[in-house]
C-alpha positions as CSV (number, residue, x, y, z in Angstrom):
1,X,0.0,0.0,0.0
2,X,1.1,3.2,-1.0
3,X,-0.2,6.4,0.3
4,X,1.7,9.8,-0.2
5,X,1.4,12.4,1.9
6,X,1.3,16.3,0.7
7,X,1.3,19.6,2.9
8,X,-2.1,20.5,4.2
9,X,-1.9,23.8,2.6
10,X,-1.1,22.1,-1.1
11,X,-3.9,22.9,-3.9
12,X,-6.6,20.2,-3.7
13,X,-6.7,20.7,-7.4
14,X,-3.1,19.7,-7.9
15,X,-2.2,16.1,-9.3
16,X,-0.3,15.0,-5.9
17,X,-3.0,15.8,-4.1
18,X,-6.1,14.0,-6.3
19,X,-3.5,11.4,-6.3
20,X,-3.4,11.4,-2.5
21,X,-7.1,11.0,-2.2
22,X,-7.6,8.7,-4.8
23,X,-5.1,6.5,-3.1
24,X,-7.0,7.2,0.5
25,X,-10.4,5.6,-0.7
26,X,-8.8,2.9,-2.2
27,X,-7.4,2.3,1.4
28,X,-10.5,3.0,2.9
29,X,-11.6,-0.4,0.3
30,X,-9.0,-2.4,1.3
31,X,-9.8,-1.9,5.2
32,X,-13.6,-2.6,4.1
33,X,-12.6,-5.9,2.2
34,X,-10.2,-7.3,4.9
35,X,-12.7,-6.7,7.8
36,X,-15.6,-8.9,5.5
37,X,-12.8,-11.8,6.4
38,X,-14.1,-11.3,10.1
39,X,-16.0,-14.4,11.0
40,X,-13.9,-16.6,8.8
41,X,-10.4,-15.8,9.4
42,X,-9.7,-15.4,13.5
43,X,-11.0,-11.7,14.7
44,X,-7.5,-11.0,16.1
45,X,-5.7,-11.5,12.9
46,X,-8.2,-9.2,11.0
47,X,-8.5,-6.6,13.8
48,X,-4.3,-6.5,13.6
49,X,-4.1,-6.2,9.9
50,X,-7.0,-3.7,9.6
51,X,-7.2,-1.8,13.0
52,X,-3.6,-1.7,13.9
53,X,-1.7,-2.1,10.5
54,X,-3.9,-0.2,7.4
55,X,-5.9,2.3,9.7
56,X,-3.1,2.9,12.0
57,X,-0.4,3.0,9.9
58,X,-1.9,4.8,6.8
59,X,-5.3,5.5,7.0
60,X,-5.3,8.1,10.1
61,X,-2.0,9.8,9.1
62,X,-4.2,10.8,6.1
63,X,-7.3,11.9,8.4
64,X,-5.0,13.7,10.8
65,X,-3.7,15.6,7.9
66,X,-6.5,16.6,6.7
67,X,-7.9,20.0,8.1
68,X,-10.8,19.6,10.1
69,X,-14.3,19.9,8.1
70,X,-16.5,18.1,5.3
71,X,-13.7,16.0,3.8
72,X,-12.5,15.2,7.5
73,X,-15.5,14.0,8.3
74,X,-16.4,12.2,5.2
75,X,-13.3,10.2,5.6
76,X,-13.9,9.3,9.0
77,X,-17.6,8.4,8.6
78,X,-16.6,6.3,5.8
79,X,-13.9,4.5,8.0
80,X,-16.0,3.8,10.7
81,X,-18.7,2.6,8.7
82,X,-15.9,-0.5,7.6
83,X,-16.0,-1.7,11.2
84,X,-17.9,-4.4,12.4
85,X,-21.1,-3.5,15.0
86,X,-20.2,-7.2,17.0
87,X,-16.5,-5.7,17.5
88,X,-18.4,-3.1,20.0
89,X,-21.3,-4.9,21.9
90,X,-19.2,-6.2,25.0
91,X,-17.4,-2.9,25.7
92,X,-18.5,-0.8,28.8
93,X,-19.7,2.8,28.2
94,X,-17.0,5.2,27.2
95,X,-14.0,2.6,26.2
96,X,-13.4,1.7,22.6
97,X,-11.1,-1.1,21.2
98,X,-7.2,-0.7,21.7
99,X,-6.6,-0.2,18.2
100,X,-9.1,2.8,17.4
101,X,-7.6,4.7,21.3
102,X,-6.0,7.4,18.3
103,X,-8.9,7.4,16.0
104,X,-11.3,7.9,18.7
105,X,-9.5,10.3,20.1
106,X,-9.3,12.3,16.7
107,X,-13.2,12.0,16.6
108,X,-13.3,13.2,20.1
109,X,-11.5,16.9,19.0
């Protein structure tokens, strides 16, 4: 997976930067297609390559680079809509997985 990273104050015109979104939502694809595997491959082995290794690693550099507003919060809506409901039923009030402690924390701000 590659996903360049350009200044926040670039041109969202320029051809980097289409280039950096276009490679974003194909991220955002990949995390929806490995988390599908959940169920059939073990749930830890699918939470570490889509929670810790593609969102973590790629995925919120992105969203934290991107200044806060609509495309913000597209990109986030659309990366919590990838996650499984049953990942979330037995945690208390409050507390999230591990894995999202920086991504909820983003959505928190």
């Amino acid at each position: 997976l590659f996903l360049p990273m350009t200044s926040t104050v670039e041109n969202k015109s320029s051809l980097r930067s289409k280039f950096q979104e276009r490679r974003f939502w194909s991220a955002v694809k990949l995390l929806s297609n490995v988390v599908l595997w959940d169920g059939i491959v073990q749930e830890d082995k699918v939470r570490d390559l889509g929670l810790s290794k593609l969102l973590n690693r790629y995925l919120l550099l992105n969203i934290l680079n991107t200044p806060l507003g609509p495309d913000n919060i597209e990109k986030c809506n659309k990366v919590v809509a990838c996650l499984p409901e049953r990942w979330f039923q037995d945690l208390k009030g409050g507390s999230t997985l591990p894995e999202l402690l920086n991504f909820s924390q983003h959505l928190l701000q």
